[in-house]
N, C-alpha and C positions, 0 to 999 in steps of 0.2 A: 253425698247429701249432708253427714255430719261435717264435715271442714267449712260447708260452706254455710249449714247451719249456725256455725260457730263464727262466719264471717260476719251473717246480718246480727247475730247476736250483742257481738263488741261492737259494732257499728252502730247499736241501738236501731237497727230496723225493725226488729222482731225481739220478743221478750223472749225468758226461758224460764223457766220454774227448777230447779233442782233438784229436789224431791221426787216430782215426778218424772223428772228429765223429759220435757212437752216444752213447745216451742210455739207462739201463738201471735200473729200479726192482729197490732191494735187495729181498734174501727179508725181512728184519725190517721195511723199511718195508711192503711190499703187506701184512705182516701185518695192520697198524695200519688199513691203508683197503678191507683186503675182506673175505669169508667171515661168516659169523653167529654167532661169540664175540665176548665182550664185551672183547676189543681192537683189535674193529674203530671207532674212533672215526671214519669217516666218517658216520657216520649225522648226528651232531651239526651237521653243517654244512648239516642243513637249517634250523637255528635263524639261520643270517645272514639267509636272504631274505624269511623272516618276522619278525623284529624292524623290518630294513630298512623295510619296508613302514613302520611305526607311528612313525619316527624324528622324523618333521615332528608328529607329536600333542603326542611325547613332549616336545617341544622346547618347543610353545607351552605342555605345564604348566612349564616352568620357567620364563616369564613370569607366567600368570596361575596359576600354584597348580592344586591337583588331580590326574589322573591320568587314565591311559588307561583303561575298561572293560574287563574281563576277556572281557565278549560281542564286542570288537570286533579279540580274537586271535586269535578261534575263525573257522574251523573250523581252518585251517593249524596253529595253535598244534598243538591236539590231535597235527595229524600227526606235528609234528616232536617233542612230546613221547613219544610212542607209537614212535617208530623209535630214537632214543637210550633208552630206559629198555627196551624190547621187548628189548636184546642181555642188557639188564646182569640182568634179569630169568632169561634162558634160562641164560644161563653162571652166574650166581651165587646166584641166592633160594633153591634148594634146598639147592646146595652150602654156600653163604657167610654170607648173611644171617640164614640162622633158624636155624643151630645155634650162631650167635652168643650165644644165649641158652643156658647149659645146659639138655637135658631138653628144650627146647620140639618139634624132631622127635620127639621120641618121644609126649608128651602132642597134638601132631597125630593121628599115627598109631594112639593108643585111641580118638579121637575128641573135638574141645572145637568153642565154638566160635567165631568167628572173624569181625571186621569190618578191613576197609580203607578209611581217610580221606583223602579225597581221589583216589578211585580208579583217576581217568583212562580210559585203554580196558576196565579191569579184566584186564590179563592176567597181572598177579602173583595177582591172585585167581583165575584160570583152571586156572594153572600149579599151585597150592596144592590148590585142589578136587583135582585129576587127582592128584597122589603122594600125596592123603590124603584115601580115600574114605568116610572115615567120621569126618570134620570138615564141621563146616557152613562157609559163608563168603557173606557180604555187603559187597558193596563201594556204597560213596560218593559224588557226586560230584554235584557243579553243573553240569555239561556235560550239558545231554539229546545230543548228538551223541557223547561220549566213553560215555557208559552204554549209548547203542543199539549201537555196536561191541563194548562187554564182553559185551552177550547176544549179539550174533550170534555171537562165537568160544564162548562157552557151548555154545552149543544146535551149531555145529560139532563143537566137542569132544563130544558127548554128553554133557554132565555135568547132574547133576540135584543137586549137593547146593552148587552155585553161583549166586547174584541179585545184583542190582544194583537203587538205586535212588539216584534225583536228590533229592539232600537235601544241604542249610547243616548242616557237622558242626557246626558250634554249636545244631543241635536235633535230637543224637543223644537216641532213648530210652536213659532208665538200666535201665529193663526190658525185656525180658530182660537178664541182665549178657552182657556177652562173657568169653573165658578167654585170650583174645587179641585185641590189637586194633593195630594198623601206621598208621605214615602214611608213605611215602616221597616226604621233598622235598615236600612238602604243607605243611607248619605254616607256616611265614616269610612267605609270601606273603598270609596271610588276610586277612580285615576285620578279626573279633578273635582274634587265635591263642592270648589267655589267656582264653577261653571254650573255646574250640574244647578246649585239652590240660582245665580244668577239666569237661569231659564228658567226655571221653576218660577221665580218672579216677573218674568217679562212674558212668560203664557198665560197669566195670572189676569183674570177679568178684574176691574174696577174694584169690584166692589167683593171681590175673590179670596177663598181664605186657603193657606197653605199650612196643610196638617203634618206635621213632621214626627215621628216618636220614635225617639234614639236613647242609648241608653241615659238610667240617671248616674249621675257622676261628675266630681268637679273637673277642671280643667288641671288641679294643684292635686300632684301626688300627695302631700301631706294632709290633705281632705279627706280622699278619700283611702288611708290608712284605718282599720275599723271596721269599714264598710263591709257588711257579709259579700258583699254581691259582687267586687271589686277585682276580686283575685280571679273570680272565674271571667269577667270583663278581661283584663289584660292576657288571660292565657288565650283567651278567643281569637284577641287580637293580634299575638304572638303565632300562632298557629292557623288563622286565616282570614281575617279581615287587614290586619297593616300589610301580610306579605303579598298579597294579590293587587293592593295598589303599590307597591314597591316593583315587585313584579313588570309592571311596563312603563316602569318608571313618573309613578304617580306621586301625589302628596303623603301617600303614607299616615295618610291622616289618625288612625288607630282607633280603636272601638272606645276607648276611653278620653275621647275629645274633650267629654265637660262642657257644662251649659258656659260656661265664660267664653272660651273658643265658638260656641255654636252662635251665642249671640251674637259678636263681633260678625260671625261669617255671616249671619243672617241683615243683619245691617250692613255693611259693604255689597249684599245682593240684590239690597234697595228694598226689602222689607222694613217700613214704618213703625209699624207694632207688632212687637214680641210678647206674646202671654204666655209663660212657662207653666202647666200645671201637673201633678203625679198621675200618671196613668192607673187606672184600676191592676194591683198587682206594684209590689214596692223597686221591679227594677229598671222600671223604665219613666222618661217626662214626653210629654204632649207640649210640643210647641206651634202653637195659634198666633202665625204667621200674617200680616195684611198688608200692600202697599201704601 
C-alpha cells in the first residue's frame, strides 16, 4: 500500500502531507476516477490490460507484415469498449451528440428511422430507442458477442422498437433508406472504410443526415505534435484499430485519419455537405454528413 501510495503521489493523483504523512484524494480528482458521468475516465483503463495481452502479436507483424484479427480481441475488447463508451453514451448522446445536428432531436421525436454502424453492445441504440419511442433503430456490428449483449439490455429495457444484427457495414442494404444513420469511432478502423461511408451514403434517405464521430486530429503529423490527446490516438491505433484492418488486408486506415483525409473520403462517398463540429468532450469531431 506505501509503494503504491508513493506511486499516485509522484503521479499527482493523490496529495501527501509530510508532517503528517496522510495521503488525501482531491474532490476534482475522485471526480475523474469514479461515479457514472462521463468524467469519470477510469473506466478507460480497462483498455491497458487488454491491449497488453496482444503486445507480442503486435510486435511479430512489425517483423513479418500483417495484423492482429479483430476475433482475437474479442471477447475482453468488447468489455473495455462497452465501459468507456457506456459513460460517454449515458452523460452525453442525448444531451450532446444528437442536437449537434440542428433539428435532428426533434425529427427523432416524430418518428424516422434510424441505423448504427459498428454497433458494439448497442447501448447508444438502446438509450436512443427509450427517449424516442416512435423512431425505429437497428444497430450493426461484427461482434456476434457485442450484438447478443445489445439484445439482452433491449429486451431489459423493454423496448420493442430496438434490433440488432451482425453484419459487414460494407453490405449495408440501400433499401429501406435510413433518415439517420451514426457511426461512433467505427470508421478508421475497417477493412474498407471507403466502402463502408460510400453505403452509408447510398442507404442515406433524401433528405438524410449521416452522423459520424471519429477522433479529432489532423490528417499532418506535424499538427498534431502538442496535442495531449495524440499520443494515446496513435498508440490505439498501433495496438488495435490499424492492425485489425491490416490484419485481412485492409486500408489500414489508422485512428488518426484527420479531418483532411475524413473529408476527402466523405466527398468521394458522395456526401454534399460536411459540417465538422467538436464533440462535447475535447477528443473527439462530429461530422454532419448530407447528400
Amino acid at each position: 500500500m506505501r509503494e503504491w501510495l508513493g506511486a499516485m503521489a509522484t503521479g499527482g493523483i493523490v496529495t501527501y502531507e509530510a508532517a503528517s504523512r496522510t495521503f488525501t484524494l482531491p474532490a476534482e480528482h475522485a471526480m475523474c476516477l469514479t461515479g457514472t458521468s462521463s468524467r469519470n475516465l477510469a473506466a478507460g483503463s480497462q483498455g491497458l490490460p487488454m491491449l497488453a495481452k496482444r503486445l507480442p502479436r503486435v510486435v511479430e507483424c512489425f517483423r513479418s507484415g500483417g495484423g492482429v484479427p479483430y476475433e482475437e480481441f474479442r471477447p475482453d475488447f468488447t468489455e473495455a469498449q462497452d465501459a468507456s463508451w457506456r459513460l460517454l453514451y449515458d452523460g452525453l448522446l442525448i444531451k450532446g451528440f444528437l442536437p449537434a445536428a440542428k433539428g435532428l432531436p426533434e425529427r427523432l421525436a416524430a418518428g424516422i428511422r434510424v441505423a448504427d454502424l459498428g454497433c458494439g453492445t448497442g447501448h447508444a441504440i438502446n438509450l436512443m430507442a427509450r427517449e424516442y419511442p416512435k423512431s425505429t433503430f437497428v444497430g450493426y456490428d461484427l461482434g456476434e458477442d457485442a450484438i447478443a449483449r445489445a439484445r439482452a439490455e433491449a429486451r431489459d429495457m423493454g423496448l420493442t422498437n430496438a434490433s440488432f444484427e451482425v453484419l459487414d457495414a460494407t453490405r449495408l442494404p440501400a433499401e429501406p433508406n435510413f433518415d439517420l444513420i451514426a457511426s461512433f469511432d467505427a470508421i478508421h478502423d475497417q477493412k474498407d472504410p471507403a466502402a463502408v461511408l460510400g453505403r452509408a451514403a447510398a442507404a442515406l434517405a433524401r433528405d438524410g443526415i449521416y452522423l459520424m464521430v471519429e477522433p479529432k486530429a489532423s490528417s499532418n503529423l506535424e499538427d498534431n505534435i502538442g496535442n495531449p490527446f495524440t499520443p494515446y490516438m496513435y498508440g490505439m491505433s498501433v495496438l488495435h484499430c490499424m492492425t485489425v484492418s491490416l490484419a485481412v488486408g485492409g486500408a489500414g486506415l489508422g485512428t488518426v485519419w484527420g479531418e483532411q483525409t475524413a473529408r476527402r473520403m466523405l466527398a468521394d462517398a458522395g456526401f454534399t455537405s460536411v459540417e465538422v463540429v467538436d464533440a462535447p468532450g475535447p477528443q473527439n469531431n462530429i461530422y454532419i454528413c448530407r447528400r
